[in-house]
Each structure stands twice: as structure tokens, then as C-alpha cells.
NUMINU-314033 format. One record per atom (N, C-alpha, C): atom name; residue number from 1; x negated, y, z negated; residue in one letter. Coordinates in Angstrom, 3 decimals. Example, Ala and Ser with C-alpha at 12.3 -4.5 7.8 and 13.67 -1.06 7.14 Angstrom:
BEGIN
R  atom    n         u         v         w  res
R     N    1   -13.190    -5.690    -7.800    A
R    CA    1   -12.300    -4.500    -7.800    A
R     C    1   -13.200    -3.300    -7.800    A
R     N    2   -12.850    -2.250    -7.080    S
R    CA    2   -13.670    -1.060    -7.140    S
R     C    2   -12.900     0.030    -7.870    S
END
This chain:
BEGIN
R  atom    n         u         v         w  res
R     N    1    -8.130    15.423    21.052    X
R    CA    1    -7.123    14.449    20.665    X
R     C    1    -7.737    13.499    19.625    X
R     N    2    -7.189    13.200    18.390    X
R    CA    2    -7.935    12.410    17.288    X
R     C    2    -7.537    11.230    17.709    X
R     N    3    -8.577    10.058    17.399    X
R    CA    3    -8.866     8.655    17.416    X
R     C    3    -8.221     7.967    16.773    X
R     N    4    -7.580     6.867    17.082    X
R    CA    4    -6.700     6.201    16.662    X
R     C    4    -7.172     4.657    16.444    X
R     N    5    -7.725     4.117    16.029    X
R    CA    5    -7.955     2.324    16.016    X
R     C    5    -6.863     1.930    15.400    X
R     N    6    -6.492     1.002    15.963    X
R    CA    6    -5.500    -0.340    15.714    X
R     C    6    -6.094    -1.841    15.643    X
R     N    7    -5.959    -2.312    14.650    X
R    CA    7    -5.780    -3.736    14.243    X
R     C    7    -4.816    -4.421    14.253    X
R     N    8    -4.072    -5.000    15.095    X
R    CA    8    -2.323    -5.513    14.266    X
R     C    8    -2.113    -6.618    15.553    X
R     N    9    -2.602    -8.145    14.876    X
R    CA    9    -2.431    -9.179    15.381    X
R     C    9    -1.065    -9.931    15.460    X
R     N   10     0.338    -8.932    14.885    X
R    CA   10     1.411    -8.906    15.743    X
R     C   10     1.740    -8.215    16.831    X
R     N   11     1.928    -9.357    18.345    X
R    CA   11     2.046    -8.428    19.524    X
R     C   11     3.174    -7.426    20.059    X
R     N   12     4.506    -8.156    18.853    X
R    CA   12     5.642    -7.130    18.842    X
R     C   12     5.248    -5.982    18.585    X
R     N   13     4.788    -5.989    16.862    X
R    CA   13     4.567    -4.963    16.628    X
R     C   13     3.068    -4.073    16.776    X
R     N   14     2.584    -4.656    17.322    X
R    CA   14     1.325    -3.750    18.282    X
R     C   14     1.757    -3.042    19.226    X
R     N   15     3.226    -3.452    19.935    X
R    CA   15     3.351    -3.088    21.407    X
R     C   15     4.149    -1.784    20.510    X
R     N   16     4.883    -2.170    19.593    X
R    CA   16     5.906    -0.805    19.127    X
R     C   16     4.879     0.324    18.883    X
R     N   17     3.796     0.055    18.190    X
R    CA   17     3.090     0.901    17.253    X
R     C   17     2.240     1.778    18.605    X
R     N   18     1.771     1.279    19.735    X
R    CA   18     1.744     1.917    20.837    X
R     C   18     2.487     3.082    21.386    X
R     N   19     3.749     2.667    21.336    X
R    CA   19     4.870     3.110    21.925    X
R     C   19     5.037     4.381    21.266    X
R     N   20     4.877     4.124    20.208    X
R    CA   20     4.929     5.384    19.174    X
R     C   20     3.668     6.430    19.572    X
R     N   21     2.597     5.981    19.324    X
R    CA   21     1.206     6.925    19.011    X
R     C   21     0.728     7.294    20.103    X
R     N   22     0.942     6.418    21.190    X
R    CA   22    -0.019     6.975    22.244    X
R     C   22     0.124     8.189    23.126    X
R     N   23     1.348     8.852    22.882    X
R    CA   23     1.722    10.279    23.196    X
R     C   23     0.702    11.243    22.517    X
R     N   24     0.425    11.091    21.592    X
R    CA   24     0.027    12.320    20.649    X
R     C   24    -1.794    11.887    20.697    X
R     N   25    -2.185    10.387    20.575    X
R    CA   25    -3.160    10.380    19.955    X
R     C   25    -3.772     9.429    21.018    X
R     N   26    -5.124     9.601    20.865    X
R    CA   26    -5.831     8.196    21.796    X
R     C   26    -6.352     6.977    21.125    X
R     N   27    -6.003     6.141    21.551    X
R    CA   27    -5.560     5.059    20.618    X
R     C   27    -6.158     3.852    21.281    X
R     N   28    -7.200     2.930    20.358    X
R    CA   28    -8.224     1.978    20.536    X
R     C   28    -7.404     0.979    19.605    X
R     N   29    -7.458    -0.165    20.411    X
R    CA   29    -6.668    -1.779    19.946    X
R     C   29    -8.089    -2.916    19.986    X
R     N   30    -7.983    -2.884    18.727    X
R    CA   30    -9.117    -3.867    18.190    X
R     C   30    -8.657    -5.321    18.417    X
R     N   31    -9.460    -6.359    19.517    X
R    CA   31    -8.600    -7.220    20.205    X
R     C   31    -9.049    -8.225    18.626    X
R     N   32   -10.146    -8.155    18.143    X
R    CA   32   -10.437    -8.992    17.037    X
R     C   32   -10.988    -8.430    15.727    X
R     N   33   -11.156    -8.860    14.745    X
R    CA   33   -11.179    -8.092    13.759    X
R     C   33   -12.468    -7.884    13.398    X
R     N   34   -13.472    -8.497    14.068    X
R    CA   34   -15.031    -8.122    14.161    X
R     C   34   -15.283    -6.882    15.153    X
R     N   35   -14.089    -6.943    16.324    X
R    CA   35   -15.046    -6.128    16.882    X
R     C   35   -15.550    -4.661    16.577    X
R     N   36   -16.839    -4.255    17.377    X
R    CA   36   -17.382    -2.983    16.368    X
R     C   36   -16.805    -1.920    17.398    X
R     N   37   -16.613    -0.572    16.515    X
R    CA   37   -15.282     0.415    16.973    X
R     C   37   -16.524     1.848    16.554    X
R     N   38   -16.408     2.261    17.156    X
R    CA   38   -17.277     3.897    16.893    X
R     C   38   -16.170     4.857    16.119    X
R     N   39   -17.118     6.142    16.199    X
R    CA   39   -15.688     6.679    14.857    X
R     C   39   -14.799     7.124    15.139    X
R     N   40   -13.946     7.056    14.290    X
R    CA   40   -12.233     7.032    14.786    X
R     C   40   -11.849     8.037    13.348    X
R     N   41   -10.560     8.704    13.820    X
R    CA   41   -10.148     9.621    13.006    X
R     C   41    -9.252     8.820    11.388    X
R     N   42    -8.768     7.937    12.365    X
R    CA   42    -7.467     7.007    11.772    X
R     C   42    -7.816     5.659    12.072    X
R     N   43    -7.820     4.452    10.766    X
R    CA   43    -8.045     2.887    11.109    X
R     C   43    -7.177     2.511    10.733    X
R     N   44    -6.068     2.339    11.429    X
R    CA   44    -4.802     1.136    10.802    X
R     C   44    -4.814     0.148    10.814    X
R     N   45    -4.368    -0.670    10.024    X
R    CA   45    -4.767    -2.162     9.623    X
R     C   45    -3.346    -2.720     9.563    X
R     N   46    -2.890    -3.636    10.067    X
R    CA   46    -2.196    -4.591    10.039    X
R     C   46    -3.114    -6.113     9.125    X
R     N   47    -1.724    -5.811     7.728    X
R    CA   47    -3.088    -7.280     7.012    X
R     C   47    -2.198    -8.385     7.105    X
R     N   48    -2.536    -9.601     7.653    X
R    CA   48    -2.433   -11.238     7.997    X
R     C   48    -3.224   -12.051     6.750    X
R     N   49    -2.663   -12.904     6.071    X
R    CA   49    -3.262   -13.168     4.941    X
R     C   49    -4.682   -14.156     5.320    X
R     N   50    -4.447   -14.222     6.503    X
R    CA   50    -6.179   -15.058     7.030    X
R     C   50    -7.019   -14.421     7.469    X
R     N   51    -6.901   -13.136     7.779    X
R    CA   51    -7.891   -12.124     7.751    X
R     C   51    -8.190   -11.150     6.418    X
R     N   52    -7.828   -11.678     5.289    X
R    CA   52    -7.665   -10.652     4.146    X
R     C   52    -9.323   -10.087     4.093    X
R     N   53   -10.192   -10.557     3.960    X
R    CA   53   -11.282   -10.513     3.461    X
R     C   53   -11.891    -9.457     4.422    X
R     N   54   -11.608    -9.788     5.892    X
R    CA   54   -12.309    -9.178     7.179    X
R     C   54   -11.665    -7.992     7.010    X
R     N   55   -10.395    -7.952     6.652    X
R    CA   55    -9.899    -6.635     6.693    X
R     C   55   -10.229    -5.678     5.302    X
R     N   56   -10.242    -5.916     4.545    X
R    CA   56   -10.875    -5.565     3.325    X
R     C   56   -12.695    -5.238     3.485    X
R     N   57   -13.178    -5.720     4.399    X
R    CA   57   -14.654    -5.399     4.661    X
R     C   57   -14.663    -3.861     5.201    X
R     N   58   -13.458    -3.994     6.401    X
R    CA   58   -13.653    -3.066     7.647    X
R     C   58   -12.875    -1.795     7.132    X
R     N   59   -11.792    -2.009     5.894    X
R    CA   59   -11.037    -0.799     5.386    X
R     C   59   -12.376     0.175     4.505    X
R     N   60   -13.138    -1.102     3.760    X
R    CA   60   -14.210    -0.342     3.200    X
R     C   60   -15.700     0.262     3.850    X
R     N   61   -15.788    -0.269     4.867    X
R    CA   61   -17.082     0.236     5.508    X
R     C   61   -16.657     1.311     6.511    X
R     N   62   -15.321     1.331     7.155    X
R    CA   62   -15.430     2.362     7.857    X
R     C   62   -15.009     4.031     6.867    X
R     N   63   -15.560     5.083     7.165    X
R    CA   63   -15.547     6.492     6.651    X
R     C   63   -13.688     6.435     7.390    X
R     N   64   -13.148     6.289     8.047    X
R    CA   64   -12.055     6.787     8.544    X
R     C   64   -10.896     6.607     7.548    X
R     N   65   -10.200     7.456     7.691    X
R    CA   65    -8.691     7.699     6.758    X
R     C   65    -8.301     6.125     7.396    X
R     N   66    -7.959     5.307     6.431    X
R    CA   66    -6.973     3.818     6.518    X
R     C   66    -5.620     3.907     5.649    X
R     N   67    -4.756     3.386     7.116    X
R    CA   67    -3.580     3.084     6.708    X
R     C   67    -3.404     1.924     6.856    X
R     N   68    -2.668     1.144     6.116    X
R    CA   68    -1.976    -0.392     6.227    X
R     C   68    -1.297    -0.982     6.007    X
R     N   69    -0.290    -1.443     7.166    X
R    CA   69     0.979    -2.052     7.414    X
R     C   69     1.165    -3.345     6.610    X
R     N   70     1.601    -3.702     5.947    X
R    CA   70     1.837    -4.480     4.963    X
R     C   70     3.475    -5.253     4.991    X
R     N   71     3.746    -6.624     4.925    X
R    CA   71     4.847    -7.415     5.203    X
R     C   71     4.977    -8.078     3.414    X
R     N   72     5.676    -8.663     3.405    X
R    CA   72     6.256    -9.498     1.953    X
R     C   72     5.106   -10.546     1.676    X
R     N   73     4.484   -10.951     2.936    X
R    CA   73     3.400   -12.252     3.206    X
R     C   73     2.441   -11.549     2.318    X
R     N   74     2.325   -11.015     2.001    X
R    CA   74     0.640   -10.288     1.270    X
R     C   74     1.370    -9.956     0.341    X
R     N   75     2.580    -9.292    -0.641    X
R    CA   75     3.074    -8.918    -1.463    X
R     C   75     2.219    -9.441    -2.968    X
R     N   76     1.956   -10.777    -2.802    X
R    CA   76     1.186   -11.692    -3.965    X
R     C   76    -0.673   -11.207    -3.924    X
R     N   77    -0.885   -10.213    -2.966    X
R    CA   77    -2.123   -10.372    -3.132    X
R     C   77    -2.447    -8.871    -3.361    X
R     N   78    -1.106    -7.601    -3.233    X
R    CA   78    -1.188    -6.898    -3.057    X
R     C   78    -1.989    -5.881    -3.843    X
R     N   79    -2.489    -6.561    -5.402    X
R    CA   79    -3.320    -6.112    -6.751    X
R     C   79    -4.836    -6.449    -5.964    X
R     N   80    -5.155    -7.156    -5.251    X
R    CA   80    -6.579    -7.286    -4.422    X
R     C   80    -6.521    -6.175    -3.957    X
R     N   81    -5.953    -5.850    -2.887    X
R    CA   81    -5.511    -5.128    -1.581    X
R     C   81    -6.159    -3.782    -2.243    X
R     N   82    -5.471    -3.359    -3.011    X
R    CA   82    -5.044    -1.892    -3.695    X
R     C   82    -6.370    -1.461    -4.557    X
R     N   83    -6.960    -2.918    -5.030    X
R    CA   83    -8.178    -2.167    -6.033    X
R     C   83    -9.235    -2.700    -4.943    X
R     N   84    -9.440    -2.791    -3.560    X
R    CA   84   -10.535    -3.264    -3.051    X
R     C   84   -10.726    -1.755    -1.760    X
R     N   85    -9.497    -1.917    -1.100    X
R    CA   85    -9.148    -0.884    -0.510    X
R     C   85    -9.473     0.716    -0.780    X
R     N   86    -8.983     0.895    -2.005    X
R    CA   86    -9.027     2.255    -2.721    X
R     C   86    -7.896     3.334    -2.030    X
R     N   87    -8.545     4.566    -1.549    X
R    CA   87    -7.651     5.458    -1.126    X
R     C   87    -7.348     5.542    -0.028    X
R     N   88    -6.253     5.111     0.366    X
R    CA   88    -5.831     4.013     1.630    X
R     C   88    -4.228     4.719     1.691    X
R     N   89    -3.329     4.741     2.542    X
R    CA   89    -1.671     4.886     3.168    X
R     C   89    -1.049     3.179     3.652    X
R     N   90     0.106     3.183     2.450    X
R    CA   90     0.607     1.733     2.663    X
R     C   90     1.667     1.810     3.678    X
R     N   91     2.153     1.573     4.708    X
R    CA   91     3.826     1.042     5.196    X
R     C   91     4.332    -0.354     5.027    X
R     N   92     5.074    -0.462     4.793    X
R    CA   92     5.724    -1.590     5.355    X
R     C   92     6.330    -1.789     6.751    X
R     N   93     6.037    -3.231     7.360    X
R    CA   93     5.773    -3.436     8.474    X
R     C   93     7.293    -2.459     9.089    X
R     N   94     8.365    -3.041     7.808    X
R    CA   94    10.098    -2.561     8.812    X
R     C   94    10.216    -0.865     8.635    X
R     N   95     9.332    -0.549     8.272    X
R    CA   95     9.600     1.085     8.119    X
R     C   95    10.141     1.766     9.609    X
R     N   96    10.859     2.462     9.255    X
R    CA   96    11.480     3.299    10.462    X
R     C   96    10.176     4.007    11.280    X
R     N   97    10.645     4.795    12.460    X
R    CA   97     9.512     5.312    13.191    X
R     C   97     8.895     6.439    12.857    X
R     N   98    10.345     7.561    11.763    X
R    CA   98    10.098     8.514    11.765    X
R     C   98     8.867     8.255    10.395    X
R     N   99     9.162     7.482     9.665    X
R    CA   99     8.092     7.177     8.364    X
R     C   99     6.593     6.502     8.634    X
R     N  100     6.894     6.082    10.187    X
R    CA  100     5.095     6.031    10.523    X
R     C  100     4.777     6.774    11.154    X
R     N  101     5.161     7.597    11.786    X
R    CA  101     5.003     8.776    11.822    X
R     C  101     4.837     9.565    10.796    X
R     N  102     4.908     9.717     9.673    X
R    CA  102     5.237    10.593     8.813    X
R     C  102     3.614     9.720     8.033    X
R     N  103     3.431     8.813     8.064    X
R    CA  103     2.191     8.047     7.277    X
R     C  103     1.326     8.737     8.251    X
R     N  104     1.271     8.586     9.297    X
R    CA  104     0.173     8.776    10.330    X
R     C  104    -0.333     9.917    10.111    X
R     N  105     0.893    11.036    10.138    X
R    CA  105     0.127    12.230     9.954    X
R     C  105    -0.460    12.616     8.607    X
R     N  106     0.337    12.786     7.764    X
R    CA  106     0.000    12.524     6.391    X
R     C  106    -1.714    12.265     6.240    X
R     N  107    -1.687    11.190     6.470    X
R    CA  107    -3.115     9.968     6.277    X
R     C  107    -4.394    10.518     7.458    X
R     N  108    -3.658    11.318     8.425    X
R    CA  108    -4.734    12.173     9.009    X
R     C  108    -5.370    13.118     8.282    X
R     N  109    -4.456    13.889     7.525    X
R    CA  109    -4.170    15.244     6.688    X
R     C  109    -5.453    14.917     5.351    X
R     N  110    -5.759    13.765     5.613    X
R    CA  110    -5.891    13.233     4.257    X
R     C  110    -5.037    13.174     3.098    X
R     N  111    -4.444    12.789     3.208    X
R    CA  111    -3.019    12.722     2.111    X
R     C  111    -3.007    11.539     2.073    X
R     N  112    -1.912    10.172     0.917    X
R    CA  112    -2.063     9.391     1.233    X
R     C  112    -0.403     9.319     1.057    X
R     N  113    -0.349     8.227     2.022    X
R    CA  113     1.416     8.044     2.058    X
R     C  113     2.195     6.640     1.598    X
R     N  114     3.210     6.386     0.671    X
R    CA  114     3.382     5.310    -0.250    X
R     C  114     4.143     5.173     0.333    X
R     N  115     4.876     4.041     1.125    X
R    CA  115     5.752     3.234     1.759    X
R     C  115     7.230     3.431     0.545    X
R     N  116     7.904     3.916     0.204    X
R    CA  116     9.141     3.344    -0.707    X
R     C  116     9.582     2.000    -0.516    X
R     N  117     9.344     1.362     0.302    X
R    CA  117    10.090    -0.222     0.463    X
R     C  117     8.410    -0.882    -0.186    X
R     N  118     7.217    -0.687    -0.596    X
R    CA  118     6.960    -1.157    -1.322    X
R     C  118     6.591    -0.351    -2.417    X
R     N  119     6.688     0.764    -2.860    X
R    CA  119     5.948     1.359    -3.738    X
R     C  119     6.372     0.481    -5.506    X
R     N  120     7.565    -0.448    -5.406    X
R    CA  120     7.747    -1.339    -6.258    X
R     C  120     6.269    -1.596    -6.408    X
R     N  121     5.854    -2.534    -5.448    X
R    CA  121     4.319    -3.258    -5.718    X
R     C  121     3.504    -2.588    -6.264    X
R     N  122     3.557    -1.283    -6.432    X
R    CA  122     2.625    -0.266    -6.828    X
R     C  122     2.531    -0.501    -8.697    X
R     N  123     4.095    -0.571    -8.953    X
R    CA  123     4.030    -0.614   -10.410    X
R     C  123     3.774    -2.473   -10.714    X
R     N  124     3.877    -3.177   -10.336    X
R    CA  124     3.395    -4.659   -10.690    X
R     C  124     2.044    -4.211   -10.828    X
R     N  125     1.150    -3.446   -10.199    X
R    CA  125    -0.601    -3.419   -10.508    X
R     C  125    -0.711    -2.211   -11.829    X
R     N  126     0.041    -1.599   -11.802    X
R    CA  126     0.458    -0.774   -12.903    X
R     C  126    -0.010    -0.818   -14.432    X
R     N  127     1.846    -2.468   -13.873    X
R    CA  127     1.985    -2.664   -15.179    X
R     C  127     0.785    -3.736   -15.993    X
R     N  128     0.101    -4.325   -14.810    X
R    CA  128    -1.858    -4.911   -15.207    X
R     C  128    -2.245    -3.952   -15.815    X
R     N  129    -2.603    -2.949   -15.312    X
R    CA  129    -3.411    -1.916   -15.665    X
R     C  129    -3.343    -1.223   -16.908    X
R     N  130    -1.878    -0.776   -17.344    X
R    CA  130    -1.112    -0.624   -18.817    X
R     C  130    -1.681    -2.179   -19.590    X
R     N  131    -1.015    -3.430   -19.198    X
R    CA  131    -1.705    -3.954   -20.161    X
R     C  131    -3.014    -4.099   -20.625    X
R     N  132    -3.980    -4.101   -19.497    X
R    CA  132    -5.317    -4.137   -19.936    X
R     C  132    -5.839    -2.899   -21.036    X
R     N  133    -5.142    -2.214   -20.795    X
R    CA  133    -5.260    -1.165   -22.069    X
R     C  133    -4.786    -1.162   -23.488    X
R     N  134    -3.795    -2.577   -23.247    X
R    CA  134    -3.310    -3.122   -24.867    X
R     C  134    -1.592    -2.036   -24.908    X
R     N  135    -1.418    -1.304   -24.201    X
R    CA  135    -0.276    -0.502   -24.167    X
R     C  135     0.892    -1.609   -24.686    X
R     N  136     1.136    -1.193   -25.734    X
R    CA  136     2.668    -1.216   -26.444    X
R     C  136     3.653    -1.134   -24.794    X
R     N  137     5.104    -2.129   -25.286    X
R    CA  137     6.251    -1.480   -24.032    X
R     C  137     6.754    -0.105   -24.262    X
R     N  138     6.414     0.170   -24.944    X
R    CA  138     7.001     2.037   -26.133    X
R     C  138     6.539     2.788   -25.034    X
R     N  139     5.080     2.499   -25.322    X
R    CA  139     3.764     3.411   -24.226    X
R     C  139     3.484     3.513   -23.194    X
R     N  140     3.824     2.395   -22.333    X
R    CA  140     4.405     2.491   -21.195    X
R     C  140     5.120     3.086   -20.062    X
R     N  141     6.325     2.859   -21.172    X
R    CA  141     7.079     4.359   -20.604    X
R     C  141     7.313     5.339   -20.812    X
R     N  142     6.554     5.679   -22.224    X
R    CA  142     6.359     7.436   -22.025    X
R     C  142     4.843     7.769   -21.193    X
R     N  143     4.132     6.889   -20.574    X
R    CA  143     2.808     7.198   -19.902    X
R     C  143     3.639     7.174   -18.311    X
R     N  144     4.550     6.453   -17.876    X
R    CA  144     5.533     6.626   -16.417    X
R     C  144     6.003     7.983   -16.388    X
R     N  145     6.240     8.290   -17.872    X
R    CA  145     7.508     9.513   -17.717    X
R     C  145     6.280    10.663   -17.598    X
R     N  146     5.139    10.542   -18.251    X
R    CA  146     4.535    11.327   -18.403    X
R     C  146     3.658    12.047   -16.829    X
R     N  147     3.494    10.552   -16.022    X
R    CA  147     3.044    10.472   -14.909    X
R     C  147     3.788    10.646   -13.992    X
R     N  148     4.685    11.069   -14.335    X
R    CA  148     6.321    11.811   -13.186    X
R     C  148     6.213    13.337   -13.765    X
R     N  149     5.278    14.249   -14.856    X
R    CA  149     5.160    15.157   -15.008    X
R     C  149     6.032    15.383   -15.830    X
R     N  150     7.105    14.696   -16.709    X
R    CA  150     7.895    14.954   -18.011    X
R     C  150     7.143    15.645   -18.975    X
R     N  151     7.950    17.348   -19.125    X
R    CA  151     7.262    17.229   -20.527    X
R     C  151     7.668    16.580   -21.863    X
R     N  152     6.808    16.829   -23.684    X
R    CA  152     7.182    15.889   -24.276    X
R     C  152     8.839    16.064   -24.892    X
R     N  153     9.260    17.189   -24.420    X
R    CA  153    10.746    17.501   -24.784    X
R     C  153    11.689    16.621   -23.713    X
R     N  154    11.581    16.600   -22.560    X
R    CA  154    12.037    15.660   -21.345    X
R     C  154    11.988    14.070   -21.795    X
R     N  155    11.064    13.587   -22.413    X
R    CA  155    10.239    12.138   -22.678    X
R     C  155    11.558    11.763   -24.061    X
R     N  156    11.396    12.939   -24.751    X
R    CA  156    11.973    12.369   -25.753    X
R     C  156    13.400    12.087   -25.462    X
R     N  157    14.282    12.948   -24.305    X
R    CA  157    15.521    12.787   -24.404    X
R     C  157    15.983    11.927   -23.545    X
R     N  158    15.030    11.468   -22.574    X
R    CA  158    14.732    10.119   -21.497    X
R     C  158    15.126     8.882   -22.159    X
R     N  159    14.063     9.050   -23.376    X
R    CA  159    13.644     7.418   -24.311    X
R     C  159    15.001     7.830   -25.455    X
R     N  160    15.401     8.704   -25.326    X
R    CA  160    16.022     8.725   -27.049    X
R     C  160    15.307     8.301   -28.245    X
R     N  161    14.398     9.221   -28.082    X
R    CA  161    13.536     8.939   -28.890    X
R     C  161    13.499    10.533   -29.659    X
R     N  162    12.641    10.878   -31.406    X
R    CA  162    12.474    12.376   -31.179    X
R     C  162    10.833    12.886   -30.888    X
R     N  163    10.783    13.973   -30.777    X
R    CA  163    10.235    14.773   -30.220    X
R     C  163     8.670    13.999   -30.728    X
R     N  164     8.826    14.017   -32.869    X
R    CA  164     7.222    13.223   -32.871    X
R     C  164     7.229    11.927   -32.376    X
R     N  165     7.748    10.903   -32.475    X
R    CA  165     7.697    10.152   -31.917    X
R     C  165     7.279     9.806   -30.682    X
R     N  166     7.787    10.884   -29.583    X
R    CA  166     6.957    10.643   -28.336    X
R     C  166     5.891    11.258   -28.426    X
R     N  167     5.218    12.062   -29.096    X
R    CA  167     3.737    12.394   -29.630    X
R     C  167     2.790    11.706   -30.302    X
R     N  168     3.655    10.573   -31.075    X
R    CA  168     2.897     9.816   -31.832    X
R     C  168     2.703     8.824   -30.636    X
R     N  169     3.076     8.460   -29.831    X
R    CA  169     2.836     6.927   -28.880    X
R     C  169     1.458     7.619   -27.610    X
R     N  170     2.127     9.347   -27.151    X
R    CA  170     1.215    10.097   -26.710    X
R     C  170     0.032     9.953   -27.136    X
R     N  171    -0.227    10.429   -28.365    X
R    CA  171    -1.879    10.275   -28.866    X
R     C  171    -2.586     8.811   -29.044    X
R     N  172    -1.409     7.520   -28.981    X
R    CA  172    -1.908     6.212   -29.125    X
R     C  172    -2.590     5.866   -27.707    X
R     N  173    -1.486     6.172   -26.166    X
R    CA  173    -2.162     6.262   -25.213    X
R     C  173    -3.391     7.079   -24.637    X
R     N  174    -3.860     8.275   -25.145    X
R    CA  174    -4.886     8.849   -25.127    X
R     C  174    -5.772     8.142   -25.618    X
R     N  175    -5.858     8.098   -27.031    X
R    CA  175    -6.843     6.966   -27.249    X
R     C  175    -6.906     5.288   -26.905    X
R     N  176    -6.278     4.944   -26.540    X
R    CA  176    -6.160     3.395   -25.916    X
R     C  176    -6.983     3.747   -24.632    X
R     N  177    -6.764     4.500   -23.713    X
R    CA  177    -7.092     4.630   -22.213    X
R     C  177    -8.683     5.554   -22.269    X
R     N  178    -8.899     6.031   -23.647    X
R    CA  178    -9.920     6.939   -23.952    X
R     C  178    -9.925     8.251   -23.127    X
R     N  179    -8.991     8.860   -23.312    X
R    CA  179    -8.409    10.060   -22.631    X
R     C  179    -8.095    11.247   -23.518    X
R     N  180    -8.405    12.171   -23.428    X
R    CA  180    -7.776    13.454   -24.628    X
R     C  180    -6.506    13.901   -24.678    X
R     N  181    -6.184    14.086   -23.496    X
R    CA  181    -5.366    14.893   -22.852    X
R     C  181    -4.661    14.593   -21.736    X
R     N  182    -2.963    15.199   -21.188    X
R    CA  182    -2.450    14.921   -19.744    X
R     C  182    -3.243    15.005   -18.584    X
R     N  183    -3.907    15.788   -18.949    X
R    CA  183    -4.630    16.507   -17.291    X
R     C  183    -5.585    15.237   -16.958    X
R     N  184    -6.605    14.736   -18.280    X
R    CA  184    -7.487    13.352   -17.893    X
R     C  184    -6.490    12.369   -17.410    X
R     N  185    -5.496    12.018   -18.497    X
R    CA  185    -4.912    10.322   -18.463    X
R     C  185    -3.769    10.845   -16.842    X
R     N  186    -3.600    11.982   -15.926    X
R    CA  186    -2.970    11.793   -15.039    X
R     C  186    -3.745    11.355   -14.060    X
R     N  187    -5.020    11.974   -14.258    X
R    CA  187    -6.471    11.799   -13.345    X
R     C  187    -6.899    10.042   -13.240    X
R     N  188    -6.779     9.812   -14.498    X
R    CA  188    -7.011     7.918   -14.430    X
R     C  188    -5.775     7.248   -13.868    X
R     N  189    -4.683     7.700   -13.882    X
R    CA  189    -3.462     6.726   -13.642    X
R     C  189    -2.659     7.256   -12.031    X
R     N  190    -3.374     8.531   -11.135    X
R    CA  190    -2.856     9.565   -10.259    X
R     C  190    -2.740     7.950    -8.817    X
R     N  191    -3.409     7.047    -8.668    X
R    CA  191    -3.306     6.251    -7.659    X
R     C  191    -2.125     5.164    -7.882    X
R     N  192    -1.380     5.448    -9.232    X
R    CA  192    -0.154     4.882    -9.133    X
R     C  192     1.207     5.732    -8.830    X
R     N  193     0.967     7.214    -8.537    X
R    CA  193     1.953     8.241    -8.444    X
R     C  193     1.333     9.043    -7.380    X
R     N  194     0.993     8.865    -6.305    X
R    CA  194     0.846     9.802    -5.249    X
R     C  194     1.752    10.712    -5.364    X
END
């Protein structure tokens, strides 16, 4: 039976998240966020914005697949979260049962699983990330369309744009991001499009 740790200093939703897992999985409730936990298959994290740091220690030091439940309260910090964390499974706290379920396993699988009620937040760190590269608004969104797997015939009739045109902004983002090609610049940008 795979290992389950829990963090989640809401007792509602600790008691739900129980209710759910403990059929399938054996499941360890971390009464504090120091305490030390042996290895576990799965570390879910419930993040409280006064534990950000502790939880951000323990997502990175433990080897275990981390998932983390995430509320609107952290929404502002969520560009920390995401580049400290790394390859991590987000929910949001109101997600249905069948979708933490569906994270859980997933995030066992090693897969990682993007919440839709926030995957918005996903493109706010995004759209940092595009700018730090100097990206034009042009480039932008043929690098979205491109990162949804559009080819450049798709891109062009998306943007109404023609065909060189979305080639010409193509080769500006290759070189802006220092990339040759789709296959690299999907490889640098793949943790905003699970």
C-alpha cells in the first residue's frame, strides 16, 4: 500500500482529505510542519501563508512526488510557490473529489496534475517569464499557440495573421529565448502546459 503524508492545518479539510484516501492508501498526518516523516510515496501540502517558507523547505528536501492544495490566500505568492517548488501537482482547495483523486493518482504516476480552477495562475508566471525575455504582445501569442502544439498554418489563422508573418515573430522568439527550434523552446516553456 503506498505512503501517503499529509500536511493540511485545515481540520475540515484534513478530515475530508482522510475520508477520501484512507481506503486505498496509508496515510501519515503531519501534526506540525517540522515534524520528521520517513519515506513516503506522496507529500501533500496544504500551503497557509505563515508556513510558506517551512513548506517550501519540506516540498524541496523531500524525494517524494508533492502535491499542493492551494486556496486564493496564496494566489499573490503563487510565482514563489511554482519557481521554488518545481515539479510539483497543484489543486485547489474546492476541487471536487473525483479531481483529487484524479491529482493523487496522477502525481503518484509521476505525472503532474494542473488544478483548472487555478491553472489561470499558471499564465500570470508565464506572462513574467515571456516578459523577461523582452517578448513583443505579437510573440506571446504565437509562443501560447505554439505551446498548445499549433502548427504555423493553425497560428496564422488563430492570429489572422499570414503564414510569414507568424514565422517571422517564430524566429524572433527562438532567438529572444535562445532556442532553435519547437522541440527546444517547448522543452523551456513545457512547466507552463502540462
Amino acid at each position: 500500500m503506498k505512503q501517503v503524508a499529509i500536511f493540511e492545518p485545515n481540520e475540515v479539510y484534513l478530515v475530508g482529505l482522510k475520508a477520501i484516501l484512507e481506503q486505498d492508501y496509508h496515510l501519515i498526518v503531519l501534526e506540525e510542519i517540522n515534524q520528521p516523516i520517513a519515506s513516503v510515496d506522496l507529500l501533500i501540502l496544504g500551503f497557509v501563508r505563515r508556513h510558506l517558507e517551512k513548506i517550501l523547505k519540506l516540498a524541496n528536501g523531500d524525494k517524494a512526488s508533492c502535491l499542493i492544495f492551494l486556496d486564493e490566500e496564496i494566489k499573490p505568492l503563487f510565482g514563489k510557490v511554482f519557481w521554488e517548488v518545481g515539479p510539483a501537482s497543484f489543486v485547489h482547495r474546492s476541487s471536487s473529489i473525483p479531481s483529487i483523486l484524479e491529482a493523487v493518482n496522477l502525481t503518484l504516476r509521476g505525472e503532474k496534475f494542473i488544478d483548472p480552477k487555478i491553472s489561470a495562475w499558471f499564465l500570470d508566471v508565464f506572462e513574467f517569464e515571456a516578459h523577461e525575455y523582452s517578448l513583443t504582445k505579437q510573440e506571446v501569442k504565437v509562443l501560447r499557440l505554439v505551446l498548445r502544439g499549433l502548427s504555423n498554418q493553425e497560428i496564422s489563422k488563430k492570429l489572422f495573421v499570414s503564414l510569414s508573418t507568424t514565422k517571422f515573430h517564430l524566429k524572433n522568439i527562438y532567438k529572444k529565448t535562445g532556442t532553435v527550434n519547437r522541440k527546444q523552446l517547448m522543452a523551456k516553456f513545457s512547466r507552463f502546459f502540462p
